[in-house]
Structure formats: structure tokens, C-alpha cells
DSSP file (Angstrom, degrees, kcal/mol; ACC not computed):
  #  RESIDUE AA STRUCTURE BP1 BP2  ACC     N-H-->O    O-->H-N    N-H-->O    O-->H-N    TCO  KAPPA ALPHA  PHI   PSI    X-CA   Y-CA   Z-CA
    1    1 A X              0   0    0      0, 0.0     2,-0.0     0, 0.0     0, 0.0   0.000 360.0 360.0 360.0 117.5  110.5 -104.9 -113.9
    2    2 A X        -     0   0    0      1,-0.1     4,-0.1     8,-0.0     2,-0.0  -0.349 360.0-137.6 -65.9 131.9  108.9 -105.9 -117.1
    3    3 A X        -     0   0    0      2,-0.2     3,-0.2     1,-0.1    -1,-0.1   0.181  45.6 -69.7 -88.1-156.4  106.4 -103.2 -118.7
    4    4 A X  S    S+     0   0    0      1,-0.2     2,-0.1     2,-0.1    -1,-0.1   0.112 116.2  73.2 -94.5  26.6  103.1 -103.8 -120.4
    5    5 A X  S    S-     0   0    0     89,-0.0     2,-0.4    90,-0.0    -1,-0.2  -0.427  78.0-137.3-151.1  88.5  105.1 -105.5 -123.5
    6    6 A X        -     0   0    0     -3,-0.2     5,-0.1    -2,-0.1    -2,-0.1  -0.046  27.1-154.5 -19.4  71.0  106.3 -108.4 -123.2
    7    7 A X        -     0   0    0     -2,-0.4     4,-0.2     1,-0.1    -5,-0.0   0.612  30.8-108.6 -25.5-152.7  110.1 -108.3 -125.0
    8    8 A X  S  > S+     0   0    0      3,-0.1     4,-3.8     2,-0.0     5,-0.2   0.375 122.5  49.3 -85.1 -40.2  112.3 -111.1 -126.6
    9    9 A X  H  > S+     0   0    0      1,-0.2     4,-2.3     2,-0.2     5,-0.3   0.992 115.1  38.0 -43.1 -78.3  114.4 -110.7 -123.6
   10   10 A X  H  > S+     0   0    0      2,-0.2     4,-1.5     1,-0.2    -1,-0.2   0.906 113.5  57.6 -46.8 -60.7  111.8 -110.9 -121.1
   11   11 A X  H  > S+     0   0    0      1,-0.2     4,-8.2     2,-0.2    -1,-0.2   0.955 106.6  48.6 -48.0 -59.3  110.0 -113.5 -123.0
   12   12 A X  H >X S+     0   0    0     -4,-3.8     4,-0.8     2,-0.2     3,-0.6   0.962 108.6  55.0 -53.1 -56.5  113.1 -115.9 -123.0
   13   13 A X  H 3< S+     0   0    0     -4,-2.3     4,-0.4     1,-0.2    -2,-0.2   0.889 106.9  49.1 -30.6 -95.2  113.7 -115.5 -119.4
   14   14 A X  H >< S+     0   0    0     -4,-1.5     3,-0.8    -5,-0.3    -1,-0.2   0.736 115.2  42.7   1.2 -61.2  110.3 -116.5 -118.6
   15   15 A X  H << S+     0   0    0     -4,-8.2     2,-1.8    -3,-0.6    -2,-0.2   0.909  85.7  92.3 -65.2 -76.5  110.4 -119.8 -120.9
   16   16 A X  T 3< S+     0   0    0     -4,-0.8    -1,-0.3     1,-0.4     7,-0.2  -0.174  83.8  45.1-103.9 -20.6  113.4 -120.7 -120.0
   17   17 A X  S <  S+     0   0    0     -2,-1.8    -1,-0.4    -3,-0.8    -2,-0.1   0.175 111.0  60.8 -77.9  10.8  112.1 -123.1 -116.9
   18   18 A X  S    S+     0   0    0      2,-0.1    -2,-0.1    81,-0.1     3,-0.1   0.787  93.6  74.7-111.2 -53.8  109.9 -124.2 -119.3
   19   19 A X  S    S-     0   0    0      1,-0.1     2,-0.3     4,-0.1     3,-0.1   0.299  94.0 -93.0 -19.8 159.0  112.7 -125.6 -121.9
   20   20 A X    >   -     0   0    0      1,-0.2     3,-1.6     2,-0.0    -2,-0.1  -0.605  63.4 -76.9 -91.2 158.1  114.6 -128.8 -121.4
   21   21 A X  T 3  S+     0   0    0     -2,-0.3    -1,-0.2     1,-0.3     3,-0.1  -0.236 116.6  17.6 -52.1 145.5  117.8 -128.1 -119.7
   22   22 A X  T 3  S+     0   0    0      1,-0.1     2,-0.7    -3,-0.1    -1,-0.3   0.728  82.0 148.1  51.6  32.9  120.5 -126.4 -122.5
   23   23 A X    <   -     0   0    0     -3,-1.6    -1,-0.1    -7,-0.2    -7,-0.1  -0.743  37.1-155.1 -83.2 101.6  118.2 -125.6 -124.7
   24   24 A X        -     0   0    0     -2,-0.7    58,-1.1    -3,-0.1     2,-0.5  -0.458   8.5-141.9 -74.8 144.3  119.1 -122.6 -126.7
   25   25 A X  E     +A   81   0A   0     56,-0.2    56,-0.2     1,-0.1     3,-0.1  -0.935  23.3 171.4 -98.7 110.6  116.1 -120.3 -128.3
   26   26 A X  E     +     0   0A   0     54,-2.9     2,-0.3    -2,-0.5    55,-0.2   0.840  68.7  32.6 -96.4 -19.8  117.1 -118.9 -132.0
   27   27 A X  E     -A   80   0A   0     53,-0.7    53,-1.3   113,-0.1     2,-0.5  -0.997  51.8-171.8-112.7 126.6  113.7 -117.6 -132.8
   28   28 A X  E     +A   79   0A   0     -2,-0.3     2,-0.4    51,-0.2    51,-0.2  -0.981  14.9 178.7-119.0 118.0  111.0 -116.2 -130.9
   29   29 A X  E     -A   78   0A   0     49,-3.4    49,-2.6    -2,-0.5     2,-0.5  -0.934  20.5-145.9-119.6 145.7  107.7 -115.8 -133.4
   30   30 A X  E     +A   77   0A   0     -2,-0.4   100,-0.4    47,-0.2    47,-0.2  -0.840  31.8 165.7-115.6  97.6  104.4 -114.3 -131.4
   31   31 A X  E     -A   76   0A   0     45,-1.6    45,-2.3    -2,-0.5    98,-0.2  -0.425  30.2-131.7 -96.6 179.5  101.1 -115.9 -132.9
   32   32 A X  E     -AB  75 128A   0     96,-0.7    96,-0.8    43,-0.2     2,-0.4  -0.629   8.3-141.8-123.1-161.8   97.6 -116.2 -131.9
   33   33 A X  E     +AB  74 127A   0     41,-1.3    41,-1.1    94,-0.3     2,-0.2  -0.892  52.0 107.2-152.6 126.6   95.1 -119.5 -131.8
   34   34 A X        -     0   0    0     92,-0.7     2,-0.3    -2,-0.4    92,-0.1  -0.653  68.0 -61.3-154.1-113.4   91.4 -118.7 -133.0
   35   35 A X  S    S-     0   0    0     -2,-0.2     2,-0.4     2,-0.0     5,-0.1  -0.672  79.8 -67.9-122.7 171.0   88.5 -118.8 -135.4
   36   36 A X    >>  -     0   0    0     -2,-0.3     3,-2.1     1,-0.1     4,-1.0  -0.479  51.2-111.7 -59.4 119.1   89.2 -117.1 -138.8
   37   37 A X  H >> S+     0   0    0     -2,-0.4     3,-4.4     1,-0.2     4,-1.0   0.770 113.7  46.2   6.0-101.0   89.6 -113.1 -138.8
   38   38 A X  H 34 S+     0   0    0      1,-0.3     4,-0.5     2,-0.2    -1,-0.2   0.575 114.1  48.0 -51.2  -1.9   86.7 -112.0 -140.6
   39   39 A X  H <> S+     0   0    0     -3,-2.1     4,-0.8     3,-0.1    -1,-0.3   0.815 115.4  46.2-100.3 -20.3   84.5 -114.4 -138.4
   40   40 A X  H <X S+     0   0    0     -3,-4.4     4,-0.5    -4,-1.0    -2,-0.2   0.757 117.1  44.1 -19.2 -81.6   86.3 -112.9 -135.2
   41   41 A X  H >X S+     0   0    0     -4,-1.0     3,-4.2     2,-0.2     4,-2.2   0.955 115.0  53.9 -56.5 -82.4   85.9 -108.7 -136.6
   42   42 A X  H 3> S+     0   0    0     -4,-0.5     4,-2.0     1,-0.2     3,-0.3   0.618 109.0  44.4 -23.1 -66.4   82.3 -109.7 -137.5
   43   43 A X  H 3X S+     0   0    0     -4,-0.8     4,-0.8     1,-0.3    -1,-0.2   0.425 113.0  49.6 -70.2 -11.0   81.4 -111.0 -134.1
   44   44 A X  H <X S+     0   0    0     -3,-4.2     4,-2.4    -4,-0.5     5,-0.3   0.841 107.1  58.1 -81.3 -44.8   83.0 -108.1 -132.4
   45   45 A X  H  X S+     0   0    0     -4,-2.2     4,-3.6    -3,-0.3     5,-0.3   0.940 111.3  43.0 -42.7 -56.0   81.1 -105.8 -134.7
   46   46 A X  H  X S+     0   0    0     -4,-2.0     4,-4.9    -5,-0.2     5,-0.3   0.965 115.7  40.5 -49.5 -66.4   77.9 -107.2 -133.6
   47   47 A X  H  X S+     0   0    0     -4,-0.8     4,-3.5     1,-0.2     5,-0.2   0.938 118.8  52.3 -72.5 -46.9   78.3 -107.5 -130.0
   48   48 A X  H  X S+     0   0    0     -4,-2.4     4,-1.4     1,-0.2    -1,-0.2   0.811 117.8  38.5 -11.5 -60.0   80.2 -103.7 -129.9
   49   49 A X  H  X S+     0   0    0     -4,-3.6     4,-3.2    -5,-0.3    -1,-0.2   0.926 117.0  45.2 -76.7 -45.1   77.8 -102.3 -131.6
   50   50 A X  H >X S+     0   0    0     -4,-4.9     3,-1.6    -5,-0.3     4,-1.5   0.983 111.7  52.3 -64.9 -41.8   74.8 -103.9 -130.2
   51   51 A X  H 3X S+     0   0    0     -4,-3.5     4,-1.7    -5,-0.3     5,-0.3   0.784 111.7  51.7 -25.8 -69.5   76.0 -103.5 -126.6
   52   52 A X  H 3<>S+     0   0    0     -4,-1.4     5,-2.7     1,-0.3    -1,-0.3   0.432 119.3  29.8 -83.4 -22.9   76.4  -99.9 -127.5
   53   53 A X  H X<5S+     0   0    0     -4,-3.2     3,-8.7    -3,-1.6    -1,-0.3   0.889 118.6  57.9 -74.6 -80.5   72.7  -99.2 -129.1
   54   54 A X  H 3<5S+     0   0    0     -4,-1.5    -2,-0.2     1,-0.4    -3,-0.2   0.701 121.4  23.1 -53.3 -38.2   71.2 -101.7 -126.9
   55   55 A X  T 3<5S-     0   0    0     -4,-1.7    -1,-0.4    -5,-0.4    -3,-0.2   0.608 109.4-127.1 -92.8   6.6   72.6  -99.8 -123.3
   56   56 A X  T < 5S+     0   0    0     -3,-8.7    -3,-0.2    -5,-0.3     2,-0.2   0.992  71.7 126.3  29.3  65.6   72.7  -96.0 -125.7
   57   57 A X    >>< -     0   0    0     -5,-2.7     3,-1.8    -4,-0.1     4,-0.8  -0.620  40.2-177.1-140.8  90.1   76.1  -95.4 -124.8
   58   58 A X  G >4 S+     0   0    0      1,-0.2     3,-4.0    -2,-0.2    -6,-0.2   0.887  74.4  59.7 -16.1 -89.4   77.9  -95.0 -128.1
   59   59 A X  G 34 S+     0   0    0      1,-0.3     3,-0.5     2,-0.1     4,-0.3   0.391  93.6  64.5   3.4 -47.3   81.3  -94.5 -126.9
   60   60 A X  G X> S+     0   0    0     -3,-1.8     4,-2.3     1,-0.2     3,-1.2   0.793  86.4  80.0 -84.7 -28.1   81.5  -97.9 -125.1
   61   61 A X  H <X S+     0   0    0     -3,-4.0     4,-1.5    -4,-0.8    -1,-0.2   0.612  87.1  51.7 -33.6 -33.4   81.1  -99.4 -128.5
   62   62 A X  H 3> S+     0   0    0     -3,-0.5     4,-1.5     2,-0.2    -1,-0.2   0.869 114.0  38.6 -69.8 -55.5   84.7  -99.1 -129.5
   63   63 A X  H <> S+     0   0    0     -3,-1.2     4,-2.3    -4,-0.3    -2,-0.2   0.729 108.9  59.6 -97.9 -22.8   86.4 -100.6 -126.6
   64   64 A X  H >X>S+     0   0    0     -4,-2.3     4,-1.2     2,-0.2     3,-1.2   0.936 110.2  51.0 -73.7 -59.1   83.6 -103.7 -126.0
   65   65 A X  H 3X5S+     0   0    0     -4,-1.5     4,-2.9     1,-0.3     5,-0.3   0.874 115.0  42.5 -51.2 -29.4   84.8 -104.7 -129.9
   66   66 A X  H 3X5S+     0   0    0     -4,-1.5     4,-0.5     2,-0.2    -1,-0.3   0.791 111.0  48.9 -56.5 -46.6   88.1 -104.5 -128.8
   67   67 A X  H <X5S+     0   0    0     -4,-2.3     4,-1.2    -3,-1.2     3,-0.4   0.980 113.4  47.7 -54.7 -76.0   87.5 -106.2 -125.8
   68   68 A X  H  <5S+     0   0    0     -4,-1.2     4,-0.3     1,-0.3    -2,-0.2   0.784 113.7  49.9 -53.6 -41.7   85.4 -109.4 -127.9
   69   69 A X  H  X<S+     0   0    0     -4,-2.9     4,-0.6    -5,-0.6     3,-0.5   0.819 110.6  49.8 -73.1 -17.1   88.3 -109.7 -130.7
   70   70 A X  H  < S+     0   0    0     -4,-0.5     3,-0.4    -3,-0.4    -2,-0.2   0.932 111.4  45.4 -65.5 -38.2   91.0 -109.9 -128.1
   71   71 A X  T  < S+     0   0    0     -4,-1.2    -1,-0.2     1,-0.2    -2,-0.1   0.516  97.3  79.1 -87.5   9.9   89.3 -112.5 -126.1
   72   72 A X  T  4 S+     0   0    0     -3,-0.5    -1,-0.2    -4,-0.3    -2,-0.1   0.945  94.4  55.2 -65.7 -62.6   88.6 -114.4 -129.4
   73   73 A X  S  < S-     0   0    0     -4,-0.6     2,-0.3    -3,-0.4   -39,-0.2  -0.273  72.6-135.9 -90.5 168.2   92.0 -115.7 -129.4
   74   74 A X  E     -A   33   0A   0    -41,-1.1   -41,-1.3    -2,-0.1     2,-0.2  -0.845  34.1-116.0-147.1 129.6   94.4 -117.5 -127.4
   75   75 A X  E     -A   32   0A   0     16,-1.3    15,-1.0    -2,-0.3     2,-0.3  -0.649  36.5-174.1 -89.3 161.8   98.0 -116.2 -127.2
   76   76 A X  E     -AC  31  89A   0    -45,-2.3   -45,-1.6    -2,-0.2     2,-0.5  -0.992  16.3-163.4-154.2 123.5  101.0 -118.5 -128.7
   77   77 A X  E     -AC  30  88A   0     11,-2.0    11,-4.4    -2,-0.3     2,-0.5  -0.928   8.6-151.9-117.4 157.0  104.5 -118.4 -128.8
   78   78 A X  E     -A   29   0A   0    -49,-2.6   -49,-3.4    -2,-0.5     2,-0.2  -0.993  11.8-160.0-134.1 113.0  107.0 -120.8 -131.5
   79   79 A X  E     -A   28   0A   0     -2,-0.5     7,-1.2     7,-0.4     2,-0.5  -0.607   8.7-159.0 -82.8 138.9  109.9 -121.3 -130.0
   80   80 A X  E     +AD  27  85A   0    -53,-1.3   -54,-2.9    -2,-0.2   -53,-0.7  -0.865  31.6 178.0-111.7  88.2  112.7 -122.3 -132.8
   81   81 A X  E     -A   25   0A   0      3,-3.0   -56,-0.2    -2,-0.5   -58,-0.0   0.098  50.8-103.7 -87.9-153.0  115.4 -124.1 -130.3
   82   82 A X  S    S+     0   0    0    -58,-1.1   -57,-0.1   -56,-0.1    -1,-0.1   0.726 121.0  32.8-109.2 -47.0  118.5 -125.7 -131.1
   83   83 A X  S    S-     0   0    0    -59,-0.3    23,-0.5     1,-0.2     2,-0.2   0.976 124.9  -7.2 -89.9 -57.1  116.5 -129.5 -130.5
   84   84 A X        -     0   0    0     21,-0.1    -3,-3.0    22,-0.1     2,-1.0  -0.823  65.6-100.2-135.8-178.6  112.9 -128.8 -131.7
   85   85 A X  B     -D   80   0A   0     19,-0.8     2,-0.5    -5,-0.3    -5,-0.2  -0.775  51.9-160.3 -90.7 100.0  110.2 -126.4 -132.9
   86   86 A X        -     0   0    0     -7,-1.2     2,-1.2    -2,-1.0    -7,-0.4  -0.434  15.0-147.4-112.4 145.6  108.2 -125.8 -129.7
   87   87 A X  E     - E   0 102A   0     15,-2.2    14,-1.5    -2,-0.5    15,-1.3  -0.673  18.7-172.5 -84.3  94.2  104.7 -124.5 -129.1
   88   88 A X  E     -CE  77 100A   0    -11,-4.4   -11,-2.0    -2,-1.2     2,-0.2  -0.915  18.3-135.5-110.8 140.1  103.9 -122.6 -126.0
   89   89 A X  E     -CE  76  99A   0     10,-1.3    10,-1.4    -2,-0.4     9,-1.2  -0.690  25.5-165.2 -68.3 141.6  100.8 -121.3 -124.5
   90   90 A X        -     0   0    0    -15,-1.0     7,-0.2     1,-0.5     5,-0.2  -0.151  32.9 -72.3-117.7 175.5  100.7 -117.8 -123.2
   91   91 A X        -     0   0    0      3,-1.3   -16,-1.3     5,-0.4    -1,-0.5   0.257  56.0-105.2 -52.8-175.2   98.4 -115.6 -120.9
   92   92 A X  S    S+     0   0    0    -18,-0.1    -1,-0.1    -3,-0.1     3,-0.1   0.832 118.0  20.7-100.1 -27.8   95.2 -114.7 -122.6
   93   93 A X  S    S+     0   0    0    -19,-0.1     2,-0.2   -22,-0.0   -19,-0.1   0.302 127.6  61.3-125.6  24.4   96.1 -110.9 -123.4
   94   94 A X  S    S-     0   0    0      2,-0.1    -3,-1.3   -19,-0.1     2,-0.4  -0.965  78.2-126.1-143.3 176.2   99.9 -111.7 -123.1
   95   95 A X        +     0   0    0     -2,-0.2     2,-0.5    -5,-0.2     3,-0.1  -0.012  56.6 144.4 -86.7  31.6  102.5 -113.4 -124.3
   96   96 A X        -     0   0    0     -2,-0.4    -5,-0.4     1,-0.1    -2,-0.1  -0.686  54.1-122.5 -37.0  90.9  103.5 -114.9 -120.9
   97   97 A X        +     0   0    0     -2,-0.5    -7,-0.3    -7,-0.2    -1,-0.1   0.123  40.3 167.9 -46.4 160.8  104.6 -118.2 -121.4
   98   98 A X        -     0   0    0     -9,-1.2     2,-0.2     1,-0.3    -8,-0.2   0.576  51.6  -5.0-132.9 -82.7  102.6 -120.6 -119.5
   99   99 A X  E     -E   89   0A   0    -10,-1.4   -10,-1.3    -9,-0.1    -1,-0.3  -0.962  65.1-103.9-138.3 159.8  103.2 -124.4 -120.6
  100  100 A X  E     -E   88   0A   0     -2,-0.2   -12,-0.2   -12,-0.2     3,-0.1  -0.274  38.8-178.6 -94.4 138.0  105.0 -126.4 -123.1
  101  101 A X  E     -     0   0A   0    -14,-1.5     2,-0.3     1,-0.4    -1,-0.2   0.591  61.2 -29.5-116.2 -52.8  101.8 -127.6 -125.8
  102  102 A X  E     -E   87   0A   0    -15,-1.3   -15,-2.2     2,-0.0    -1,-0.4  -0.979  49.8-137.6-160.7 156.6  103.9 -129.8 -128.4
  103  103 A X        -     0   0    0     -2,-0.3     2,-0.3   -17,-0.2   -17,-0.2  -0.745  23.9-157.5-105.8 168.7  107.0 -130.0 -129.7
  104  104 A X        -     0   0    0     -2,-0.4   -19,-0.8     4,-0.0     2,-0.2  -0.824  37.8 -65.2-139.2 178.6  107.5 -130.7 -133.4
  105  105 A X        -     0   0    0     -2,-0.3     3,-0.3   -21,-0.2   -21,-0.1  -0.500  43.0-125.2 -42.0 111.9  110.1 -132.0 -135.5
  106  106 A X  S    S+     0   0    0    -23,-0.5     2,-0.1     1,-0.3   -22,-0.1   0.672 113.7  56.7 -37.3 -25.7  113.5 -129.7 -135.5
  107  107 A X  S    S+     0   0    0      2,-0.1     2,-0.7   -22,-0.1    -1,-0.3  -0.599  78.3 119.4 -89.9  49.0  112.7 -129.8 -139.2
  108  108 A X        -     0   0    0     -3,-0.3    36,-0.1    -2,-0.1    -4,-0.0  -0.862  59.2-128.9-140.8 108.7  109.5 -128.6 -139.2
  109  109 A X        -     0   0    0     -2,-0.7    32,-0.1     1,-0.1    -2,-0.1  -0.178  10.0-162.3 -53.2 138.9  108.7 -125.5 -141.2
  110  110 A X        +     0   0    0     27,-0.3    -1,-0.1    30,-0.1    28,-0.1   0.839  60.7 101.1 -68.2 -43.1  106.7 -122.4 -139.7
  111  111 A X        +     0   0    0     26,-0.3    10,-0.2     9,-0.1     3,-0.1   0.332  15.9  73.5 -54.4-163.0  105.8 -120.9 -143.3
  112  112 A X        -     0   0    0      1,-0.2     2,-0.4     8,-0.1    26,-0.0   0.879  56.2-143.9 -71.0-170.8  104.7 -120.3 -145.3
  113  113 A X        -     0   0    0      7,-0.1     2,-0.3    -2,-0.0    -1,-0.2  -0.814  14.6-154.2 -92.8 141.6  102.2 -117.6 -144.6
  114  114 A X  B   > -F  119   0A   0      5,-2.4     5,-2.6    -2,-0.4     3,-0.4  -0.933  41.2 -21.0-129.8 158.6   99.2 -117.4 -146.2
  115  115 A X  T > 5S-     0   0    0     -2,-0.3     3,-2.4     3,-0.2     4,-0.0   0.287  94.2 -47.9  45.0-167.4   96.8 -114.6 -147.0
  116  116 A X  T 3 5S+     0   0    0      1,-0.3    -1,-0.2     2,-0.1    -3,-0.0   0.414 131.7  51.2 -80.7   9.5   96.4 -111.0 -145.3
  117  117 A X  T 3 5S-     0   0    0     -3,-0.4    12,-0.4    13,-0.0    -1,-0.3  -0.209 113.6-111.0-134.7  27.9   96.4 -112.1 -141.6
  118  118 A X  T < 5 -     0   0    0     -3,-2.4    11,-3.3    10,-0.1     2,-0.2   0.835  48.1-164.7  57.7  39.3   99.7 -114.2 -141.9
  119  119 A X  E   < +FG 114 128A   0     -5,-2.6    -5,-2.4     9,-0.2     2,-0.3  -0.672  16.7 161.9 -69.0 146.9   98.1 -117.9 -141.4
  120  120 A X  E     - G   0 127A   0      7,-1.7     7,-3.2    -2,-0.2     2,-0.5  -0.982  26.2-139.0-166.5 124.6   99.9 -120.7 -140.7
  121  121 A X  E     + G   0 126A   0     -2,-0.3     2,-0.5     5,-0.2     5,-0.2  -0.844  21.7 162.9 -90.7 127.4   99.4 -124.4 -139.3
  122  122 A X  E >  S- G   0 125A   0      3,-1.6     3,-1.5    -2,-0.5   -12,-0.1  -0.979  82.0  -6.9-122.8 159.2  101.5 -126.3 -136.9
  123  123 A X  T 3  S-     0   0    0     -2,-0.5     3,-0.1     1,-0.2    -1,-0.1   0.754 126.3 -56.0  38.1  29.5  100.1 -129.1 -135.4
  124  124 A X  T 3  S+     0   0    0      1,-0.3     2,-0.6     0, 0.0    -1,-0.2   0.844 107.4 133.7  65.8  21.4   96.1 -128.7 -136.6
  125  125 A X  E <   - G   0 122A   0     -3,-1.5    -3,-1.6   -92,-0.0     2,-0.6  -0.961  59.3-143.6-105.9 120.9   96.5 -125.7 -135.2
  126  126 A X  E     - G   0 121A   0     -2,-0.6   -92,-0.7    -5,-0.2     2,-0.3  -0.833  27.7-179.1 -66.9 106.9   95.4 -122.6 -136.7
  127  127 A X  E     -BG  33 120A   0     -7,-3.2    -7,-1.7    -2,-0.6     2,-0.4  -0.826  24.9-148.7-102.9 140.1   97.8 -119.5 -136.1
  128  128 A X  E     -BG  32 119A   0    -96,-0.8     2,-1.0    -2,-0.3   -96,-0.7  -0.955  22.5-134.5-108.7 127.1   97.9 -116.1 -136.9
  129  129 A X        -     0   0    0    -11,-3.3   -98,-0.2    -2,-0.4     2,-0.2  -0.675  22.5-120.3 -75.6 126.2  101.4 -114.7 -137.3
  130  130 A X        -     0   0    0     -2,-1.0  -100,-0.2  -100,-0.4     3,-0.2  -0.531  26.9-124.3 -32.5 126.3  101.9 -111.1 -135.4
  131  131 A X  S >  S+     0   0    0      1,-0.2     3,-0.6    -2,-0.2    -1,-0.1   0.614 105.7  57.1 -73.5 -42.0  102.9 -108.9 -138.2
  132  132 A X  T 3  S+     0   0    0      1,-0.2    -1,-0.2  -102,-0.1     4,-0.1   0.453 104.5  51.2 -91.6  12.8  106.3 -107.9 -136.3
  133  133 A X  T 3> S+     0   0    0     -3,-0.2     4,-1.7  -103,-0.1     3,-0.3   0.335  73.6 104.6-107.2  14.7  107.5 -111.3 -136.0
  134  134 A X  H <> S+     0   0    0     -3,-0.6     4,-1.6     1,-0.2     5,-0.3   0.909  81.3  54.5 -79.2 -29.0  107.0 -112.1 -139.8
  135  135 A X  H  > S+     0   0    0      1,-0.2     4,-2.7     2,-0.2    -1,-0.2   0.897 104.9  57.1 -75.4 -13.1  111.3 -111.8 -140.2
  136  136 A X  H  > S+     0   0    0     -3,-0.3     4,-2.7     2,-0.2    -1,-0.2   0.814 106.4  47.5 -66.3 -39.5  111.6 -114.6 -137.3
  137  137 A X  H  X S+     0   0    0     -4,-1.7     4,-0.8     1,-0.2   -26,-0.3   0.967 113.0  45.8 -74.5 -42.9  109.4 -116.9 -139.4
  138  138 A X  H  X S+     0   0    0     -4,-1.6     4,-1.2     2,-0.2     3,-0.5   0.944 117.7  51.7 -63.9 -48.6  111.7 -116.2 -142.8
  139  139 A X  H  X S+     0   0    0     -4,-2.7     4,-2.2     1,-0.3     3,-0.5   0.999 108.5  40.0 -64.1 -59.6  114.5 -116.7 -140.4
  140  140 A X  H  < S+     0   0    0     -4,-2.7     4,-0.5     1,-0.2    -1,-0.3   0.631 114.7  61.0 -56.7   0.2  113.7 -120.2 -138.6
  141  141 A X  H  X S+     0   0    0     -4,-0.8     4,-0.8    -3,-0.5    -1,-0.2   0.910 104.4  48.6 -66.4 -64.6  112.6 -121.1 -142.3
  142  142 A X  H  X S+     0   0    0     -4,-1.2     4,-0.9    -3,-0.5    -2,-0.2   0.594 105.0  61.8  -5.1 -55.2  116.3 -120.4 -143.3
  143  143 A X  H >< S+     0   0    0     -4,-2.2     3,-2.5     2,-0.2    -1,-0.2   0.980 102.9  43.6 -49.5 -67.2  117.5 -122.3 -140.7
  144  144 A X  H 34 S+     0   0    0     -4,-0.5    -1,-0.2     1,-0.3    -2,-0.2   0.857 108.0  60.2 -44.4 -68.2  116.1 -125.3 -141.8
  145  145 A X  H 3<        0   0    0     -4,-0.8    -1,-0.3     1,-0.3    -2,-0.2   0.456 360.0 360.0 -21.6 -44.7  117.0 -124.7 -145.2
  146  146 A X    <<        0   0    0     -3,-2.5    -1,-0.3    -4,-0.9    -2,-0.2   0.276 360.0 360.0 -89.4 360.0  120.7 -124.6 -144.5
């Protein structure tokens, strides 16, 4: 039974109805879809905080910002197959694959990353890399290269 973190293992199972038949997965990178960071943090600050004056329960402050930056974003996985570079949508506060979004080019970079919250476009999409998936992107990068 799969725990409250979604694996590489686990993940691939999952896709794997989602994939064209014989598709092998060499990368699994776990982004998210949103607004910019700091416009994200900011808008959690606010509503956190005000909630948390506005009902005087301090305490709750913490977990409502938490709450409003999770729900900012939209979860995303990039699949690196053996045919293309594929886009899937996830759950909203897991990586549960869901449906197929685009494919891209087999040739089609993920890098680089830019600035301190790992951004990256594919498809006019704005992504934020996950911070333990940054050697997945340097690999399927590699790939290409070779």
C-alpha cells in the first residue's frame, strides 16, 4: 500500500496506463504549475496572517499559509520516455498522475533552471522544479546530449 509519498516506483506504476503501450520511463522530474514564488509566499502571508488576527487565533496562522501556498499550485510530473518528453497532470497535493497534458519533442530540453526556485518552461508553461528531482533534469538533459 503506497504511503503519504508518492515514490518513483509507485509513481511509474500509476502512469503506466497512461503511456502509450512500450513506452519505457528514464526520468521521472516532480514540478509544480503556478504564479511566481514570491507572489504565491506573499499571498499566503497575507491571508495566514490575516485569518489569524482577524478570528485571534494566532496558531492557526501557520498552517492556513501553508494551506494557501499549497493550493497555489498545480502538481506536474515530466516524464523523459524512450519516444517523447511527456507532461502529466497530478492530484492537487500529490503527485498522482492523472492525464496525459502534451507531449513534446523527444528532443526537447527540460533545463536549464533558472533562479532560486528552479524555473523552467515547457510548453508556455511555467514550472517549478522540486529541489530533489534537480539530478533527473541534468540527467534527461544528458540524454539528449548524447
Amino acid at each position: 500500500m503506497p504511503g503519504p509519498i508518492n515514490t518513483r516506483d509507485v509513481i511509474l506504476e500509476k502512469v503506466q496506463p497512461l503511456l502509450e503501450p512500450g513506452e519505457l520511463v528514464a526520468h521521472v522530474v516532480k514540478a509544480v504549475e503556478g504564479p511566481p514564488r514570491w507572489v504565491a509566499l506573499l499571498l499566503a502571508l497575507i491571508v495566514g496572517l490575516g485569518l489569524s488576527v482577524l478570528i485571534r487565533v494566532p496558531f492557526l496562522g501557520f498552517p492556513l499559509f501553508v494551506l494557501v501556498y499549497m493550493a497555489a499550485y498545480e502538481r506536474r510530473l515530466i516524464l523523459a520516455t524512450d519516444h517523447a518528453l511527456v507532461l502529466v497532470k497530478c492530484g492537487r497535493f500529490r503527485f498522482t498522475p492523472k492525464r496525459i497534458l502534451t507531449r513534446l519533442d523527444i528532443e526537447t530540453p527540460v533545463g536549464p533552471l533558472v533562479g532560486i526556485f528552479l524555473r523552467t518552461a515547457l510548453d508556455g508553461r511555467r514550472l517549478y522544479i522540486t529541489p530533489r528531482t534537480v539530478q533527473e533534469v541534468a540527467a534527461a538533459d544528458a540524454d539528449i546530449e548524447e
